[in-house]
N, C-alpha and C positions, 0 to 999 in steps of 0.2 A: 572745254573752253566756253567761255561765258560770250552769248550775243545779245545783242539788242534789237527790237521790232522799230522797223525803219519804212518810208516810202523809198520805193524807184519811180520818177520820173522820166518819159522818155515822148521829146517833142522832136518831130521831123516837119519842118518846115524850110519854106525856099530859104538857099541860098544867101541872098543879100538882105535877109532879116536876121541874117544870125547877130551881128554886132547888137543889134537893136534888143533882142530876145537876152542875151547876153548881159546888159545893160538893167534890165526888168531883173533879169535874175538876181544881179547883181545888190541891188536895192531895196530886193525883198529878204535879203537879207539870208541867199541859199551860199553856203563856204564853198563848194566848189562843185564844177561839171565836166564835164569831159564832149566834146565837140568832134564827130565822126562823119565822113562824106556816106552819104546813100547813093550807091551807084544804079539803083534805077529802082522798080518798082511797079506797080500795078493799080492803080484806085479807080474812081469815077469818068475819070478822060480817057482810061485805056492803060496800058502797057507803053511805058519809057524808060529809057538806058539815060545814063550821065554822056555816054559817046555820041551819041543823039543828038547832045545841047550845041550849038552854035558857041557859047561860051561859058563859063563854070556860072554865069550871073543865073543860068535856066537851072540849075540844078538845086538839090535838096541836101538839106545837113539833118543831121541827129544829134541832139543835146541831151545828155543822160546826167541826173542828177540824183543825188541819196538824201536826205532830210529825215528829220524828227517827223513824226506823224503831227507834232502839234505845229508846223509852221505851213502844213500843207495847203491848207485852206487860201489863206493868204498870199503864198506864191500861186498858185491856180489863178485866182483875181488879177494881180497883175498879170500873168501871163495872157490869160484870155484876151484881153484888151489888145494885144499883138497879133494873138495866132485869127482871132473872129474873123478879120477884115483879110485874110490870108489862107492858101492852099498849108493845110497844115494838120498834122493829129497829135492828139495828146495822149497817152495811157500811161496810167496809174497803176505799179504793182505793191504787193507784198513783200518786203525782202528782210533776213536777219543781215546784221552788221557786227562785226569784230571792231573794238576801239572807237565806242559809240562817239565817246569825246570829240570824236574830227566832224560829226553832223551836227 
């Protein structure tokens, strides 16, 4: 089976920046993501649960996205400009893709 060399994208940031992240991604022109709740985690503030949150607004999403290696540059940019000012991480992987045509 023949694959293609592709980025994974995978941004977990608050909760009610997802529309917004969403939006960025939207217009830089990534085809499609996938949008998954982070039920808790561990970073620089400590140790927190989603059961924790007073309401889903305290909580964190994960955006997962596949791309060409050549459009990554450019969603980074606009993405940055959302996640900087926001609790949020971004990492970049390596991954092959079946049916390059849909990135």
């Amino acid at each position: 089976m023949h694959t293609t060399r592709a980025k994974r994208v995978e941004i977990i940031i608050e909760a009610p920046m997802e529309s917004r992240l969403t939006n960025v991604l939207d217009r830089s022109g990534v085809t499609g993501y996938t949008v998954l709740p982070v039920l808790g985690g561990s970073g620089q503030s400590g140790r927190w649960t989603r059961e924790g949150q007073v309401s889903s607004a305290g909580g964190m999403v994960a955006i997962v996205c596949i791309l060409r290696t050549e459009r990554l540059d450019a969603m980074l940019d606009a993405v940055f400009d959302v996640v900087e000012r926001h609790i949020g991480v971004v990492s970049i992987t390596d991954c092959d893709v079946v049916r390059a045509e849909r990135f």
